[in-house]
C-alpha positions, 0 to 999 in steps of 0.5 A, a space after each residue: 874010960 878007954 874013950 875018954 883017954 882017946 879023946 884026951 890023947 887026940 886033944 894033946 895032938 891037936 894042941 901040940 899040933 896048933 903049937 907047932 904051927 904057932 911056932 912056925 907062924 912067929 918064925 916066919 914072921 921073924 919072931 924069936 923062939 927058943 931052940 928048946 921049944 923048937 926041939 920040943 915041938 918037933 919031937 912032940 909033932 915028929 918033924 924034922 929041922 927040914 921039914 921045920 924049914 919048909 913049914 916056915 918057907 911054906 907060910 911065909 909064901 902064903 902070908 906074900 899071896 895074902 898080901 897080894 889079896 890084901 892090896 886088892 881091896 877095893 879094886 873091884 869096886 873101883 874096876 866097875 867105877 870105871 867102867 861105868 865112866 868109860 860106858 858114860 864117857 863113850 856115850 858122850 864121845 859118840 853124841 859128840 861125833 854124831 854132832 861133828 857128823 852134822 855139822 860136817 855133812 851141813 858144811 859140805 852141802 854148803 860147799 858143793 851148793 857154792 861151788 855149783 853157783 861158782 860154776 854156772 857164774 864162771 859159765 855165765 861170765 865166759 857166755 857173756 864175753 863171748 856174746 860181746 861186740 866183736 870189737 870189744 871182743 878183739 881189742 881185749 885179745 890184743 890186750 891179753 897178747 901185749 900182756 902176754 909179750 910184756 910179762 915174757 919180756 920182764 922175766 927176761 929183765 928180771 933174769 938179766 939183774 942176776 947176770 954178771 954181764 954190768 950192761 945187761 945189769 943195768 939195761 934191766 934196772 933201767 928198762 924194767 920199771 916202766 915196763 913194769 908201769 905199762 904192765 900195770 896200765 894194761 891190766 888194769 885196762 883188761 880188767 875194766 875192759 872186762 868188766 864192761 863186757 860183762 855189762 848187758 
């Protein structure tokens, strides 16, 4: 008898304390309950308004960490989604970078392949003229000086035009022209000259 009545007893504590708690869950959530019930829940739980009002903070803040749980659904799927995009993505990058690789070095080659032909011309030009007849040798050093000597004398003419002295503004206007024609005739004659040098 007397176990049954504890059992009985133990039952009403666990159901006031599941209506307390109810409670609580509606006031937290913003729902109304009427201060009647309110006294009578505490009474029957032995709480306070403070202990009530921490109750309440209490699974508000846990229903805010749940929302944050909730919001997460789906996210680790996605983490390991794109993750395996990143993995697949780094693989193509690197076969991509293994290709500009080859084609770099394949490029490279091919330059310093040119440059050394470049420079056994250059070598084999200079041995050429330098083998040349003397004659032709001296009469492309006299073009080369007259070159040398008509170019300096056109700077001149050219820094003359921006003078504020007129004579010397049209002293160069006048003079530089056919010296400009002569400069012309003598390097194309340098370069033909040249040429001909490099005939065996």
């Amino acid at each position: 008898m007397i176990d049954e009545l504890l059992q009985q007893l133990e039952q009403r504590k666990t159901q006031r304390q599941n209506d307390y708690w109810l409670a609580v869950r509606k006031l937290a959530q913003g729902e109304k309950v009427t201060p009647a019930e309110i006294e009578r829940l505490l009474d029957d739980v032995s709480k306070t308004l403070d202990e009530l009002r921490r109750d309440v903070e209490l699974i508000q803040e846990r229903r805010r960490l749940r929302e944050i749980i909730d919001s997460g659904v789906g996210l680790e799927q996605e983490r390991t989604k794109l993750r395996e995009q990143l993995a697949t993505k780094a693989a193509e990058f690197e076969k991509l970078q293994e290709t500009y690789r080859a084609e770099i070095r394949e490029l490279e080659s091919r330059v310093a392949e040119i440059s050394n032909r470049l420079s056994e011309i250059a070598k084999a030009r200079q041995e050429l003229i330098a083998r040349a007849p003397q004659n032709q040798k001296r009469e492309l050093d006299h073009l080369r000086s007259r070159l040398s000597e008509l170019h300096a004398r056109a700077c001149e003419l050219r820094d003359m035009q921006s003078s504020r002295d007129a004579t010397k503004v049209q002293m160069a206007q006048a003079q530089l022209p056919g010296l400009e024609r002569e400069i012309q005739k003598l390097e194309e004659a340098q370069a033909k000259l040249r040429e001909s040098l490099l005939e065996p």
